[in-house]
Biopython code that builds the backbone (N, CA, C, O; Angstrom):
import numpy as np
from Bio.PDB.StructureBuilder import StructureBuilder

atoms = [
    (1, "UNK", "N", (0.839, -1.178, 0.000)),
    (1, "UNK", "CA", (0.000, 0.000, 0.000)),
    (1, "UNK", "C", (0.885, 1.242, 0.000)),
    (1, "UNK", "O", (1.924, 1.144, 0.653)),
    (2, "UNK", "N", (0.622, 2.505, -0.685)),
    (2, "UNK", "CA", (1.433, 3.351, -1.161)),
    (2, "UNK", "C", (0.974, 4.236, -0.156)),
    (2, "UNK", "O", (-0.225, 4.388, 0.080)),
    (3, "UNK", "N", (2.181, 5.022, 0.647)),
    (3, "UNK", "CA", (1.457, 5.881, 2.024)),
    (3, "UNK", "C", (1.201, 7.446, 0.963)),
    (3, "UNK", "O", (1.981, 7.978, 0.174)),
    (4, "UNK", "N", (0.361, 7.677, 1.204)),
    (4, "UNK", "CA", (-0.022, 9.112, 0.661)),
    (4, "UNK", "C", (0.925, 10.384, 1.712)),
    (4, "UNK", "O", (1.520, 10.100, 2.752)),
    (5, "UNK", "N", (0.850, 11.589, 1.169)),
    (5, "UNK", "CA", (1.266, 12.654, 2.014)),
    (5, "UNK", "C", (0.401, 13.095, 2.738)),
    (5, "UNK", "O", (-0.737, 12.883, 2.320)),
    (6, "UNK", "N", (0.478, 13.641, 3.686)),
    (6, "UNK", "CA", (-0.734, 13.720, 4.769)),
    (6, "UNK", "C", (-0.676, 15.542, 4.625)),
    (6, "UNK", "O", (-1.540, 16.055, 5.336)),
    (7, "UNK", "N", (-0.083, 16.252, 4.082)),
    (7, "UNK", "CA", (0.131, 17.523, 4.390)),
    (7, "UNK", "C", (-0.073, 18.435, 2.421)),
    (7, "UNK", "O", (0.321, 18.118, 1.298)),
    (8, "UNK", "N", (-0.897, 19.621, 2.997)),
    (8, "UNK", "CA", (-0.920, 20.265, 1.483)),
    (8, "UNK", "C", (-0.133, 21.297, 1.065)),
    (8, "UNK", "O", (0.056, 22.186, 1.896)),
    (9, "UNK", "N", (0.361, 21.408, 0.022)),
    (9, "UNK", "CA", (1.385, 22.332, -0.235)),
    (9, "UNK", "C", (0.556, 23.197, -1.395)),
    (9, "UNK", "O", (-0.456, 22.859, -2.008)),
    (10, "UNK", "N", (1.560, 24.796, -1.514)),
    (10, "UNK", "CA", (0.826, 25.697, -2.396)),
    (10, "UNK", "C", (0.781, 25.315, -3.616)),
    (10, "UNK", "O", (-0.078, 25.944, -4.233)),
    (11, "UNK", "N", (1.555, 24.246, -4.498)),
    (11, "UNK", "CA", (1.627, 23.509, -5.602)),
    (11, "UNK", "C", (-0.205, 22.661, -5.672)),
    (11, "UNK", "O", (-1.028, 22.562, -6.582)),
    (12, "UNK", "N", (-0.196, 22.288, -4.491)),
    (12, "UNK", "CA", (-1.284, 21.025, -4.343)),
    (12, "UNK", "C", (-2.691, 22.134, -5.054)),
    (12, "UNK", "O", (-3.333, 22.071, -6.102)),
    (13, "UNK", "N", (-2.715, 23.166, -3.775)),
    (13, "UNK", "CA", (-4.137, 24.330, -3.975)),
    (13, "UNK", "C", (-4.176, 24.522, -5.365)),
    (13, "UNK", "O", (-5.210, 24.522, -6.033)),
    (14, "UNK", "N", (-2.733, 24.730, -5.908)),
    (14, "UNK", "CA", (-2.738, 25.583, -7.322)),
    (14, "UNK", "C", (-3.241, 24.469, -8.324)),
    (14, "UNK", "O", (-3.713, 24.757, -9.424)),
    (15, "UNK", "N", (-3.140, 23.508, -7.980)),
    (15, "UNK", "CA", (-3.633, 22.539, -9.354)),
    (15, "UNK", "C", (-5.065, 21.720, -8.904)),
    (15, "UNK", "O", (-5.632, 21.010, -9.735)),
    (16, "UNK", "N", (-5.620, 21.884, -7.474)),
    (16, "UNK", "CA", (-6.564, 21.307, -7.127)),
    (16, "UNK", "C", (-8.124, 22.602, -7.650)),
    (16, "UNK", "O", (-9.277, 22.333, -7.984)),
    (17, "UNK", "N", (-7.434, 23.913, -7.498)),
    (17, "UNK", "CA", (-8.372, 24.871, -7.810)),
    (17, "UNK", "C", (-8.150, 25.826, -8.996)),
    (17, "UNK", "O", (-8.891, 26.735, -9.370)),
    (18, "UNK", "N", (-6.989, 25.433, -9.501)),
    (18, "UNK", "CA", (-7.025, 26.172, -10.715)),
    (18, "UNK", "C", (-6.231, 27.601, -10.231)),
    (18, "UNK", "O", (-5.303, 27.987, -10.943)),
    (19, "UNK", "N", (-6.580, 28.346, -9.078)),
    (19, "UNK", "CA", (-5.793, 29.038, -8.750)),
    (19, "UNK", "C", (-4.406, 29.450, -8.751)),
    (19, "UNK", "O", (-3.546, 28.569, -8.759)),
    (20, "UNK", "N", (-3.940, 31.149, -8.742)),
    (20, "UNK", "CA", (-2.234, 30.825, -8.692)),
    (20, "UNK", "C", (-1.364, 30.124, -7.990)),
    (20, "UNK", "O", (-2.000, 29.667, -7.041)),
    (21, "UNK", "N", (-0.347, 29.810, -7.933)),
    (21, "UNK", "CA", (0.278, 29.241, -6.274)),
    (21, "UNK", "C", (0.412, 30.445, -5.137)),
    (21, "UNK", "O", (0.462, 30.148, -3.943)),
    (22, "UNK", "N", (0.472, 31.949, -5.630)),
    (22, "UNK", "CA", (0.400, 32.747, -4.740)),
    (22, "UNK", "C", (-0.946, 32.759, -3.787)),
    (22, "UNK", "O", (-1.055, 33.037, -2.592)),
    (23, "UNK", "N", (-1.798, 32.408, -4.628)),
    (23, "UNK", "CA", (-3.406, 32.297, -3.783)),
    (23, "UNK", "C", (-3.426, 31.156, -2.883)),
    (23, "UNK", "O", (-4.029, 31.038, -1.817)),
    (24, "UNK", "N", (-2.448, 30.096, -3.661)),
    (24, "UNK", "CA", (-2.322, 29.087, -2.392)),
    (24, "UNK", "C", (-1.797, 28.901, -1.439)),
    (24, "UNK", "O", (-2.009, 28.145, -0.491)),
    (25, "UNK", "N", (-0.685, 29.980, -1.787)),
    (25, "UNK", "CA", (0.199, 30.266, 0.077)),
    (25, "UNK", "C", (-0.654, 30.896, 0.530)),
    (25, "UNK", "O", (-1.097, 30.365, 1.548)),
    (26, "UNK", "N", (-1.405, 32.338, 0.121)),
    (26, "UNK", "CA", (-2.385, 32.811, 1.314)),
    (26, "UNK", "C", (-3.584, 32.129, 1.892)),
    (26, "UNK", "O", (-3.957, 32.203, 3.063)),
    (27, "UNK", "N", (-4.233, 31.343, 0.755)),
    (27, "UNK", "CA", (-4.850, 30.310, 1.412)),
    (27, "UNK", "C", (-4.531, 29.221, 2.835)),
    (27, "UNK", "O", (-5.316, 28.914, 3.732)),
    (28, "UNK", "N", (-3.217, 28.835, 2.656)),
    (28, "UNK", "CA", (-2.994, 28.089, 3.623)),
    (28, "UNK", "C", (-2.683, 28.926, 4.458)),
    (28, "UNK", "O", (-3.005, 28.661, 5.616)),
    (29, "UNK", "N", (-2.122, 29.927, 4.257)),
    (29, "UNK", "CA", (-2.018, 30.794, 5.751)),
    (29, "UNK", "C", (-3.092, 31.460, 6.759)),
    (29, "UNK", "O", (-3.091, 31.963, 7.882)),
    (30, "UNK", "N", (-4.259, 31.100, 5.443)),
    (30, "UNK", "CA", (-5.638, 31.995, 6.128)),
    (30, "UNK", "C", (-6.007, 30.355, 7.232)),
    (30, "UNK", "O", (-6.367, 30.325, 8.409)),
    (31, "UNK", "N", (-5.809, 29.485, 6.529)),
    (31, "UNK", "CA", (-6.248, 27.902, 7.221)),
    (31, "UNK", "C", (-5.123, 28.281, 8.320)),
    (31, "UNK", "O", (-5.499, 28.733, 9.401)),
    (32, "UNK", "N", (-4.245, 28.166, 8.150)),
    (32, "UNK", "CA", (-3.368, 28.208, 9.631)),
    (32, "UNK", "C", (-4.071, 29.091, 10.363)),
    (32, "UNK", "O", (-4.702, 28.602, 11.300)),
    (33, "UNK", "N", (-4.136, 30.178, 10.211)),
    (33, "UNK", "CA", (-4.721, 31.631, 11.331)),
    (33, "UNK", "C", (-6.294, 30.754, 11.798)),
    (33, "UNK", "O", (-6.633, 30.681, 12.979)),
    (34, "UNK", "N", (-7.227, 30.067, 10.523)),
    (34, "UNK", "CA", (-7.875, 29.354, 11.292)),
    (34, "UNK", "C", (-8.026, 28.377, 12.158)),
    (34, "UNK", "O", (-8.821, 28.198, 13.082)),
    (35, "UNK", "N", (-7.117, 27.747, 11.712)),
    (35, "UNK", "CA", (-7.225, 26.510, 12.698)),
    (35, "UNK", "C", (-6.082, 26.948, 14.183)),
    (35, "UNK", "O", (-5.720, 25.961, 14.823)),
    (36, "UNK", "N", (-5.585, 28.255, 14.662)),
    (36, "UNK", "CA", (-4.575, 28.105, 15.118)),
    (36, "UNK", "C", (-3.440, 27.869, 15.282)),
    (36, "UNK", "O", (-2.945, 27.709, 16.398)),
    (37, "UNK", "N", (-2.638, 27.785, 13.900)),
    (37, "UNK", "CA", (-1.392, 26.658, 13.862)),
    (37, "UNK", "C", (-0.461, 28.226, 13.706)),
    (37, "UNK", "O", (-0.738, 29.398, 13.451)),
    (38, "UNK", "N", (0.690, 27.480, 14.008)),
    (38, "UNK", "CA", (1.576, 28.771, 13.771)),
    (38, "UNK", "C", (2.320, 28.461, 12.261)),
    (38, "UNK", "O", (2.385, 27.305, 11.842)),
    (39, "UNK", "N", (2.757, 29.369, 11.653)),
    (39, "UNK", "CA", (3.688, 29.496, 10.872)),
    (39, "UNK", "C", (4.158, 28.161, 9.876)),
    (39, "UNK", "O", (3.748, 27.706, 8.808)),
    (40, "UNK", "N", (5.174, 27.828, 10.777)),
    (40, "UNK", "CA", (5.720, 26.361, 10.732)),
    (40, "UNK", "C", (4.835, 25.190, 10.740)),
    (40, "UNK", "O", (5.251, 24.046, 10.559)),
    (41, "UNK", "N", (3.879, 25.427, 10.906)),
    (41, "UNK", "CA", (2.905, 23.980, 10.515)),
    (41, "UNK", "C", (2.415, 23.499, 9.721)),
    (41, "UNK", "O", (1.722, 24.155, 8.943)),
    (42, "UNK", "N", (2.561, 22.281, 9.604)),
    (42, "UNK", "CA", (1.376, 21.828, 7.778)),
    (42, "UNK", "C", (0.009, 21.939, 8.655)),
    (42, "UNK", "O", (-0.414, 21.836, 9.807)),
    (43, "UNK", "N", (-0.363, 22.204, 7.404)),
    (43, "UNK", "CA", (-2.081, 22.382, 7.012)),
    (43, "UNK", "C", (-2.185, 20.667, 6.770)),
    (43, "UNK", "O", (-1.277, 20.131, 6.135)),
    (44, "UNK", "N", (-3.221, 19.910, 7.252)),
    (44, "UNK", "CA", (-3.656, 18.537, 6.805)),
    (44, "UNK", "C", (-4.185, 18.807, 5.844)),
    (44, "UNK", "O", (-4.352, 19.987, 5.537)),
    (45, "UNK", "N", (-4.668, 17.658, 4.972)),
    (45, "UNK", "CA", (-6.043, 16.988, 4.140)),
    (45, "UNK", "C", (-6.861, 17.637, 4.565)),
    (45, "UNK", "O", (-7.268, 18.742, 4.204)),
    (46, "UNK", "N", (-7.260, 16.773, 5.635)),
    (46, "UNK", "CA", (-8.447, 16.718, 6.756)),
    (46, "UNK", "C", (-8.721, 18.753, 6.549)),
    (46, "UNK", "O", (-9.655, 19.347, 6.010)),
    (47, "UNK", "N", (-7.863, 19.130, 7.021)),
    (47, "UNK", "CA", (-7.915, 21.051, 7.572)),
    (47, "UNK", "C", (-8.397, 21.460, 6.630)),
    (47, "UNK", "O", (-9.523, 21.956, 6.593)),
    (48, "UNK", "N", (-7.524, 21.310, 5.544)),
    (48, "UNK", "CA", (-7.934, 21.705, 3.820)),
    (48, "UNK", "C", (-9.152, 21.432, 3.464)),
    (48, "UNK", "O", (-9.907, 22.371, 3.215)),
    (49, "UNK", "N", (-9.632, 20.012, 3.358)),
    (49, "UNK", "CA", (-10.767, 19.718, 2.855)),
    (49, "UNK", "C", (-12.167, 20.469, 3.772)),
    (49, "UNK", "O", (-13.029, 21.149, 3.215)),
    (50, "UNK", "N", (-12.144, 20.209, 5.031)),
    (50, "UNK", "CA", (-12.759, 21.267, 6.117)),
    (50, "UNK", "C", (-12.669, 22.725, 5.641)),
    (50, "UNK", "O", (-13.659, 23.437, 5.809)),
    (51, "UNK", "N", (-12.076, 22.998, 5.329)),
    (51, "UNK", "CA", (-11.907, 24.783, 5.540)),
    (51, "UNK", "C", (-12.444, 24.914, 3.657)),
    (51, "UNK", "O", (-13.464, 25.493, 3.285)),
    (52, "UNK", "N", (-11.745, 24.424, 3.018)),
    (52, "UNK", "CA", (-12.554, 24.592, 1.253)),
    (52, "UNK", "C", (-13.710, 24.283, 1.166)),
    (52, "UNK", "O", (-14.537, 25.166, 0.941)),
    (53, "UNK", "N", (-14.052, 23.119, 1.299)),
    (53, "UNK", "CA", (-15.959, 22.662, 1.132)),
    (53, "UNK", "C", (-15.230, 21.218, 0.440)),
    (53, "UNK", "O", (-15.848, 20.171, 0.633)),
    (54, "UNK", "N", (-14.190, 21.166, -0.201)),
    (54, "UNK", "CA", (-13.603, 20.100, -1.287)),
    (54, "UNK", "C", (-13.658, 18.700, -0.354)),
    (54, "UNK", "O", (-13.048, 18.730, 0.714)),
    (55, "UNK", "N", (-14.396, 17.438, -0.746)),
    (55, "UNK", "CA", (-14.465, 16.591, -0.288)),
    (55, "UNK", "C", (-12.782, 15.958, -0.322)),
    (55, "UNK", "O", (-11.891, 15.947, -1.171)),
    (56, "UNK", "N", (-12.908, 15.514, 0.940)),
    (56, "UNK", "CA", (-11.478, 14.779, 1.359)),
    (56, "UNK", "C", (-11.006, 13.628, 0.182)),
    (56, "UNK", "O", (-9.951, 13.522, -0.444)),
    (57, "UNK", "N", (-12.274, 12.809, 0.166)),
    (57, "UNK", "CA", (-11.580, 11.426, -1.093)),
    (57, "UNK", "C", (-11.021, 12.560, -2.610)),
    (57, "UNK", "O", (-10.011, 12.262, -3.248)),
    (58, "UNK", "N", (-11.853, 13.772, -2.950)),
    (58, "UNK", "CA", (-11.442, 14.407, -4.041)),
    (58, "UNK", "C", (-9.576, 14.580, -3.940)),
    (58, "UNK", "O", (-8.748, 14.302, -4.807)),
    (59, "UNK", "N", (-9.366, 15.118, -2.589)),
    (59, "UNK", "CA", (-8.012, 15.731, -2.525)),
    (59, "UNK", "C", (-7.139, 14.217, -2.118)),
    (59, "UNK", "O", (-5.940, 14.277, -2.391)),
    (60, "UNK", "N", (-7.461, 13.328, -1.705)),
    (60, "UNK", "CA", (-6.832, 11.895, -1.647)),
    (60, "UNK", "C", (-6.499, 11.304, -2.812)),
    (60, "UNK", "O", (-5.389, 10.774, -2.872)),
    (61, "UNK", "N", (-7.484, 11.264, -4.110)),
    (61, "UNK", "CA", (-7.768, 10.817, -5.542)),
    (61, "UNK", "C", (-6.103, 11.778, -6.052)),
    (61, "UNK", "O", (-4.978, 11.344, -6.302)),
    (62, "UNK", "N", (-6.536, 12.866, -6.035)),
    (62, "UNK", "CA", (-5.305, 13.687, -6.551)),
    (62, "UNK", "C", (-3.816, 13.477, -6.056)),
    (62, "UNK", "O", (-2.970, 13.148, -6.888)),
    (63, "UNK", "N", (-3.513, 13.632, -4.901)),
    (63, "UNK", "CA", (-2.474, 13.088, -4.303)),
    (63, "UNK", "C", (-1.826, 11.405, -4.849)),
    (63, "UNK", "O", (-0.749, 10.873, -5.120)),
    (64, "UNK", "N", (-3.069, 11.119, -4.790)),
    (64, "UNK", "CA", (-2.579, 9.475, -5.109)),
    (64, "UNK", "C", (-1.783, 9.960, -6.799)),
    (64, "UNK", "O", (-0.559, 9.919, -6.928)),
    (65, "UNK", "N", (-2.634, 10.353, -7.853)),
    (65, "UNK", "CA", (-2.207, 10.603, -9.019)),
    (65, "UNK", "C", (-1.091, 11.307, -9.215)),
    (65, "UNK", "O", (-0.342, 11.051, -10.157)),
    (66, "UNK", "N", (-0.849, 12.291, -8.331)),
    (66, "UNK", "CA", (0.629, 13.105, -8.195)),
    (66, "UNK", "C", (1.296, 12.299, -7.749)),
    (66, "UNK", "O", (2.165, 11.996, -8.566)),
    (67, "UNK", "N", (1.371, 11.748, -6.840)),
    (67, "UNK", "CA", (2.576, 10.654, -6.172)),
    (67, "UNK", "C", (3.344, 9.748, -6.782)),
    (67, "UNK", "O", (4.137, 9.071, -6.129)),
]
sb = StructureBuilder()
sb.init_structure("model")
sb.init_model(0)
sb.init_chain("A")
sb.init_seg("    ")
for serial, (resi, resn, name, xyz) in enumerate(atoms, 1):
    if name == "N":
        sb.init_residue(resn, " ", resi, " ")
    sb.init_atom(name, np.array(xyz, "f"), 0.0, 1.0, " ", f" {name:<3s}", serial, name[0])
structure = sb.get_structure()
């Protein structure tokens, strides 16, 4: 079984939404300020898919195909 990445990067946002990758660093930084995390932290799946509306298996499906 192939372990997936558990964490989203501004590459991931930019090709999951079409968006720039600049929209996807502020994105994840707006998810950090939400969820509390500082700076230095990954954003999960789980956080991502929560905080977008984007169903979790959608952003799992993709990952698997990037990997």
């Amino acid at each position: 079984m192939k372990i997936l990445r558990a964490c989203i990067f501004p590459k991931d946002v930019h090709c999951l939404t079409g968006r720039s990758e600049r929209y996807g660093r502020k994105l994840l930084n707006d998810i950090r300020r939400h969820f509390d995390k500082q700076s230095h932290q990954f954003v999960t799946v789980k956080e991502f898919a929560e905080y977008s509306g984007i169903e979790e298996e959608i952003i799992t499906e993709y990952l698997q195909q990037v990997s």
